[in-house]
C-alpha positions as CSV (number, residue, x, y, z in Angstrom):
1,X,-1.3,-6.0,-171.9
2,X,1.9,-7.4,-173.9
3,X,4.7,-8.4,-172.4
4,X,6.5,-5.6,-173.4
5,X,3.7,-2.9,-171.6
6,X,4.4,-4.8,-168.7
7,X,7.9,-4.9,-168.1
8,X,7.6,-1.0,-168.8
9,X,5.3,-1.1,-166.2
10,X,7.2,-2.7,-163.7
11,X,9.9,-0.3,-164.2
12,X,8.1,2.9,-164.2
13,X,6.6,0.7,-160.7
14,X,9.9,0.0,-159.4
15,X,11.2,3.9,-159.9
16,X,8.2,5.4,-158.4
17,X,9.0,3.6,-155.2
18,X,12.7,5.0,-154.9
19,X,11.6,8.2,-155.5
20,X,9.5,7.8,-152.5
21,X,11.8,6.2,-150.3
22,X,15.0,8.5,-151.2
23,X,13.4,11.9,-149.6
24,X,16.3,14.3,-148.6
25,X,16.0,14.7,-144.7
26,X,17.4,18.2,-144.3
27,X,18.0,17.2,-140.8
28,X,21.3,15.0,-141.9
29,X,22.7,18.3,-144.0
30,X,25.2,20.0,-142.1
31,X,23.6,23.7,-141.5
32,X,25.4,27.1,-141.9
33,X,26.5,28.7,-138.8
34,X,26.9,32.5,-138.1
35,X,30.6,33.8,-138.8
36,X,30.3,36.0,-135.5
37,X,29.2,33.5,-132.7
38,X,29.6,30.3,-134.7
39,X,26.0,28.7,-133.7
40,X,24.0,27.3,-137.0
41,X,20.6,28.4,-137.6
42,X,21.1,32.0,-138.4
43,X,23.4,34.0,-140.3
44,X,25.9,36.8,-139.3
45,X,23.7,39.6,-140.3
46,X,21.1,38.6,-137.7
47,X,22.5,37.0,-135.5
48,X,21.3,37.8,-131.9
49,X,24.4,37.8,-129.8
50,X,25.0,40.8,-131.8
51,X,24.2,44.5,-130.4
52,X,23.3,47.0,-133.0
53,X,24.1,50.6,-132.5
């Protein structure tokens, strides 16, 4: 390859590997809580504290 093939290549190298280290953990996002009880990981419409008539 020319020089110029592998520079490109070493770039399209280096971005490959942040895109594989910079995965979103969902577990850092802050979650939506219920407006009734004020827990997250369900919304007001189900949420189970909640006695339907």
């Amino acid at each position: 390859m020319s020089k110029g093939k592998t520079a490109v290549q070493e770039i399209i190298n280096q971005v490959n590997n942040m895109q594989e280290n910079c995965t979103v953990d969902t577990s850092l996002r802050p979650q939506r809580k219920c407006l009734l009880c004020g827990t997250p990981g369900h919304y007001q419409k189900k949420c189970p504290g909640v006695k339907e008539n």
